[in-house]
C-alpha positions in Angstrom: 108.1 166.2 139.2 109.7 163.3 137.9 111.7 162.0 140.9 109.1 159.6 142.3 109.1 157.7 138.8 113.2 157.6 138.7 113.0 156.8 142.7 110.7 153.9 142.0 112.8 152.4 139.0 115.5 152.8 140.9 113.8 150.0 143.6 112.7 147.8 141.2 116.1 147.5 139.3 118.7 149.0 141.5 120.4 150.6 138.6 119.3 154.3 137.2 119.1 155.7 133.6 121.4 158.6 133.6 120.6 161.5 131.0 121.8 165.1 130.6 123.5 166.3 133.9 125.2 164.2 136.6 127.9 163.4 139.1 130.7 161.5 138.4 132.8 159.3 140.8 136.2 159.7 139.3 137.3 156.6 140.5 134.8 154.4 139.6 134.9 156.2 136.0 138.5 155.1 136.0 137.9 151.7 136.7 135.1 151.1 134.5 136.0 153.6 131.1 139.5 155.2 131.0 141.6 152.5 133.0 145.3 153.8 133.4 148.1 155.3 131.4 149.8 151.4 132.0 146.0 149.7 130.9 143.8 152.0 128.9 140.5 150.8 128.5 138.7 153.5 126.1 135.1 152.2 126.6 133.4 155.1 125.4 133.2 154.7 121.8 135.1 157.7 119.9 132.3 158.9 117.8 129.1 158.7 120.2 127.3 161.9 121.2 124.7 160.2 123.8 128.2 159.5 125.9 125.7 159.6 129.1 123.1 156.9 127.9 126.3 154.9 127.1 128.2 155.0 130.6 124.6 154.6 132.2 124.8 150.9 130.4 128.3 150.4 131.5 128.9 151.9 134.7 126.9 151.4 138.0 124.5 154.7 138.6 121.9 155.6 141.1 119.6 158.2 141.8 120.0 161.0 144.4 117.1 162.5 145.2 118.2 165.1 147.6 121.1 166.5 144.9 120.1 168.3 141.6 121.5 170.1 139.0 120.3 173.5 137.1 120.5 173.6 133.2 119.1 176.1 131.4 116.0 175.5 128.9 115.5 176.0 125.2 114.4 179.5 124.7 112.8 178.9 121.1 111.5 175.9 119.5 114.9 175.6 116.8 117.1 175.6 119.6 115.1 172.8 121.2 114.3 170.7 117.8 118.2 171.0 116.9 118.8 170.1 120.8 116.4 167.0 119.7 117.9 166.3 116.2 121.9 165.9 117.8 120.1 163.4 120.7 118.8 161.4 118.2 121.4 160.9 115.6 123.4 160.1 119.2 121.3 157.2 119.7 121.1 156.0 116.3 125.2 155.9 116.9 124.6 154.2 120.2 122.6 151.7 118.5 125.0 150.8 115.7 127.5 150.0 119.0 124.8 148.0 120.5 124.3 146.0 117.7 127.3 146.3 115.9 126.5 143.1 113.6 123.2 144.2 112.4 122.5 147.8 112.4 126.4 148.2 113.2 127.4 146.0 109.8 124.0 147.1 107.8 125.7 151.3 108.3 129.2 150.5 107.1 127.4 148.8 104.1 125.7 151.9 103.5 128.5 154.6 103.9 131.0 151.9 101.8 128.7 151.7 98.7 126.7 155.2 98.9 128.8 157.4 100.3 132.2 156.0 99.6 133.9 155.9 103.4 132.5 154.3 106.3 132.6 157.0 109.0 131.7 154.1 111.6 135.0 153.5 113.8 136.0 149.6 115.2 134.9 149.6 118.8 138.0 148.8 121.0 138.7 145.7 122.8 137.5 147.2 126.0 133.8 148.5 124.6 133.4 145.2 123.0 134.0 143.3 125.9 132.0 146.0 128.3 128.5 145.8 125.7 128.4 142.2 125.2 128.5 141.8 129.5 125.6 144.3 129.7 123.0 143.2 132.2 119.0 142.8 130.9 118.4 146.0 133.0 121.1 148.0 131.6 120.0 146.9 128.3 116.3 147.9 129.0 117.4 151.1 130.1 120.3 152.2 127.4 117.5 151.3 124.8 114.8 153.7 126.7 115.2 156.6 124.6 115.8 154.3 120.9 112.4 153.1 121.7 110.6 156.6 122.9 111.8 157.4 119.3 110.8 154.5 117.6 107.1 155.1 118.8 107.1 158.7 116.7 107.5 156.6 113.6 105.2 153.5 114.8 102.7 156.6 115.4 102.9 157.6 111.8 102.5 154.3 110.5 99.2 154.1 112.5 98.0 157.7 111.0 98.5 156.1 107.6 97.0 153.1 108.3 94.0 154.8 109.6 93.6 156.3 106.3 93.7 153.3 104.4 90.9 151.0 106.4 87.9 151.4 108.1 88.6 151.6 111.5 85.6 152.2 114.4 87.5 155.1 116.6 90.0 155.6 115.1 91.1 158.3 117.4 90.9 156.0 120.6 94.4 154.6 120.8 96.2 157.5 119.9 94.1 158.9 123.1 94.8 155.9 125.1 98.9 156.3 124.3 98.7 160.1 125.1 96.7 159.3 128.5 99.7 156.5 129.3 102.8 158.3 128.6 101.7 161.9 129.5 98.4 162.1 131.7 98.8 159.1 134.0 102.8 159.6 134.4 101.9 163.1 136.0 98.5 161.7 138.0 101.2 159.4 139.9 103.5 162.0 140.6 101.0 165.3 141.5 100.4 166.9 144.6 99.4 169.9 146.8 102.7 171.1 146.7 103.3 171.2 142.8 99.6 170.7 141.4 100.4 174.0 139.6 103.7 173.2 137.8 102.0 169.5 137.1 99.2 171.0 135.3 101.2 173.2 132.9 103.8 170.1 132.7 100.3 167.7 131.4 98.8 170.9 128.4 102.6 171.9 127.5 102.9 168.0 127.0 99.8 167.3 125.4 100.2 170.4 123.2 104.0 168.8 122.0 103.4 165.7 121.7 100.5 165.7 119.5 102.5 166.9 116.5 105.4 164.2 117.1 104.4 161.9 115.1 105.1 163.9 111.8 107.6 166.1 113.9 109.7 163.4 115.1 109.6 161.1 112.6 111.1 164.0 110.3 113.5 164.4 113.2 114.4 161.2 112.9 115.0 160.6 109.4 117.3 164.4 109.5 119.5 162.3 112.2 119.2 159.7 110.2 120.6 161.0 107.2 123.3 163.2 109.1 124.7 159.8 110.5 124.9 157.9 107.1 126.5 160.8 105.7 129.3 161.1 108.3 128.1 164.7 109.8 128.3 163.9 113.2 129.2 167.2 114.6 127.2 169.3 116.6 126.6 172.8 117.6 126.2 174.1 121.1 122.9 175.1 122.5 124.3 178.5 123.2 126.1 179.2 119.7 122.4 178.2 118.2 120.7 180.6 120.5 122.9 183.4 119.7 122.1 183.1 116.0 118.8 182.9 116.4 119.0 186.6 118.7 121.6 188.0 115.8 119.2 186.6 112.7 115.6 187.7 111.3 113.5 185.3 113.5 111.1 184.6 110.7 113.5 183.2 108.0 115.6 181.7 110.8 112.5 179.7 111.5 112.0 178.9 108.0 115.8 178.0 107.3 115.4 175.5 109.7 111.7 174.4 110.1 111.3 173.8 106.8 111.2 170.1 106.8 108.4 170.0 108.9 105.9 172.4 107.4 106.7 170.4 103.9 105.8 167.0 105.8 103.2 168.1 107.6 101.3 169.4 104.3 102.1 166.0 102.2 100.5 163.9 105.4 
């Protein structure tokens, strides 16, 4: 559904964001992030989980259209918010290497005088050298997902905002930004072919995203705090799964979902 919309970035910038699944030219990967036993180049930052929005920055990748790989879905919603929560304490990692004297300098502050150790590792020679030659495209899209969540927490703002003024339709721009991002995406996209699959694509997106705003930003601020405090491990998909098959489904869901209910009743 989505392969027009990568197809047509891809002719506008000539350069691809790369997330999740995807092939790997060995020797190009070589050149441009391992080097050689003689010249190692260790590009990849050590600690980053979002390695594939990082070597999408650094590395040249394209879309294939006519070549696709199979993951397997989330089967429950706590597999797919923890699935959520690890991606974005990755790019608040990301970030902190892509800004490594503001956000990169303001989280070692924080870790030295809160938590005692800065967990935050000195980029190498070679990542230094490969973010500060990043091109305006790679920049725009290494960034995409930082700024898809930044929007969850701009969203709240709004909510609150809304409560505290008078405001004529107040609903209208949170219906204009869910027509843009998940209506008109799919309108560009649908056909004969796949009107079925695009129609339960546009409710199953309307019916997630209109919770994100307290959702994610909750989301955000548990990556957040995981980061600061050094716990930058994470659990497969599949070990989470399994739990959730071997545990009471309701206080499995309230072990973890917690946060959320709690948020959503204070807002």
């Amino acid at each position: 559904i989505n392969a027009p919309t990568i197809a047509t970035l891809v002719s506008l910038y000539d350069h691809s964001p790369f997330f999740g699944k995807g092939l790997i030219r060995n020797k190009g990967y070589h050149e441009k992030c391992l080097g050689v036993p003689e010249a190692v180049l260790d590009t990849v930052p050590v600690d980053v989980l979002s390695h594939d929005t990082y070597e999408a920055a650094v590395m040249d990748t394209m879309f294939v259209p006519d070549i696709y790989l199979i993951e397997d879905s989330c089967s429950n919603f706590i597999s797919w918010s923890s699935r959520e929560t690890r991606w974005n304490k990755g790019e608040l990692i990301l970030a902190a290497h892509f800004w490594p004297n503001s956000f990169g300098k303001l989280v070692r502050r924080f870790q030295m005088h809160v938590v005692g150790v800065t967990h935050f590792p000195e980029d190498s020679e070679a990542a230094t050298q490969a973010v500060a030659n990043l091109s305006k495209v790679a920049r725009h899209l290494a960034h995409g997902a930082l700024k898809t969540m930044s929007t969850k927490l701009v969203l709240l703002v709004y909510c609150f905002s809304c409560e505290l003024c008078q405001m004529y339709y107040q609903r209208l721009p949170l219906a204009v930004v869910l027509f843009c991002i998940v209506i008109l995406p799919k309108m560009t996209t649908i056909s004969w072919e796949n009107k079925s699959i695009s129609f339960v694509e546009i409710v199953a997106s309307i019916c997630q995203f209109t919770p994100e705003a307290v959702v994610g930003s909750v989301r955000i601020m548990k990556a957040l705090h995981g980061y600061l405090w050094g716990n930058v491990t994470w659990t497969p998909q599949a070990a989470i799964e399994a739990e959730f098959m071997e545990s009471n489904p309701w206080a499995h869901a309230i072990k973890h979902l917690w946060p959320y209910s709690l948020a959503s009743l204070i807002v």
